[in-house]
N, C-alpha and C positions, 0 to 999 in steps of 0.2 A: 473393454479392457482398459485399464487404469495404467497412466504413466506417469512417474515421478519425475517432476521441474524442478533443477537447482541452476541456480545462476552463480556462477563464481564472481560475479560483479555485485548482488548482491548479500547481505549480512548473511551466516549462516542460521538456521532455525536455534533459537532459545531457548529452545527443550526439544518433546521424539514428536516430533512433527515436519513436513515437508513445507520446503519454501511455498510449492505449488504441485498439484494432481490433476493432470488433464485427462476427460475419458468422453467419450463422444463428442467429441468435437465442442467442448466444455472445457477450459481451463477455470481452477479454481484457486485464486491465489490467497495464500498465508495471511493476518494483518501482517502488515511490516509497520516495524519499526525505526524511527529516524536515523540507525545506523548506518555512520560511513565506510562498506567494508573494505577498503583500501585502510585504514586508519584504525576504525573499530571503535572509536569514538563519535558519541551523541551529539548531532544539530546544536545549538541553542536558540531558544526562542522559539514560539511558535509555528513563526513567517519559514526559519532556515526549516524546522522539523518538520514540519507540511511537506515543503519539499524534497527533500531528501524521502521521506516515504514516499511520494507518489516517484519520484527517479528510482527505487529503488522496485517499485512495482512496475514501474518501465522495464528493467534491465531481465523481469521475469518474464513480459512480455515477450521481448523481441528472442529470448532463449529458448521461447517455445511455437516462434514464429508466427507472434499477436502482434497488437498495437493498443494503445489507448483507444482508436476508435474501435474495438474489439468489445471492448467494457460495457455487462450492461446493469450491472448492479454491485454497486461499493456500500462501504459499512465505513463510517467514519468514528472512532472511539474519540473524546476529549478529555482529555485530565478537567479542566473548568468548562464550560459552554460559554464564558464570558469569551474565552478565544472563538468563538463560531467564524463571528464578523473576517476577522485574524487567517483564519484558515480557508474561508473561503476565499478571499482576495485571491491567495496562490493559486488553491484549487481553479479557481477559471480560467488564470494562465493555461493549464492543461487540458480543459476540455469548454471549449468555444460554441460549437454546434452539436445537435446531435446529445446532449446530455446524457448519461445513462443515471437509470433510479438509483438514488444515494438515503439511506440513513445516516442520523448523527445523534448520538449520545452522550453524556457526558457521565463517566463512570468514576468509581473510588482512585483506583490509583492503574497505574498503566507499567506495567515489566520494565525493568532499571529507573524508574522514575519519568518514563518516557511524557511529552506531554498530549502527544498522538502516535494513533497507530491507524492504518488503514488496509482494507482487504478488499481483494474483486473478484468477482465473475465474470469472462471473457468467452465470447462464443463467436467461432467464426461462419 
């Protein structure tokens, strides 16, 4: 059975889709993007919008009573791949040991101009 994850701490969904859907002890989270949803306005720079998407795929976490060491496969989109370097720096801030399998892309263009977005799988 499928349960619908919204975090009021994070940005609402950008169209008809769910921040996140947990169903077997599987949480699947949304990309998010660098939206601050206290404010509702976009990161800038890569450094700030990294972060803010993985805090904001925190805050979907802990609403669905996960963590980051929960994570075991993220999807990284990039507006340029020349940010790779840029985004990882942050990203390692967030996960130290234990890495979970990650892709990265760098696609055409990213929803409001974003210049990342990232999504996860979380399994406890």
């Amino acid at each position: 059975m499928k349960k619908i994850i919204a975090s009021p701490h994070a940005p609402k969904a950008v169209g008809p889709y769910s921040q996140a859907v947990e169903c077997g002890g599987t949480l699947y989270i949304s990309g998010q993007l660098p939206i601050d949803a206290s404010t509702g306005k976009m990161a800038e720079g890569i450094e700030a919008q990294t972060r803010q998407s993985l805090e904001n795929l925190g805050h979907i976490l802990r609403e669905a009573g996960y963590s980051y060491s929960n994570i075991v496969k993220m999807t990284v989109l990039l507006q340029s791949i020349g940010d790779f370097s840029a985004m990882n720096a942050v990203y390692a801030e967030y996960f130290t040991s234990e890495m979970p399998a990650r892709v990265c892309y760098q696609v055409g263009a990213l929803p409001m101009g974003a210049q990342v977005e990232i999504d996860a799988v979380a399994v406890k």
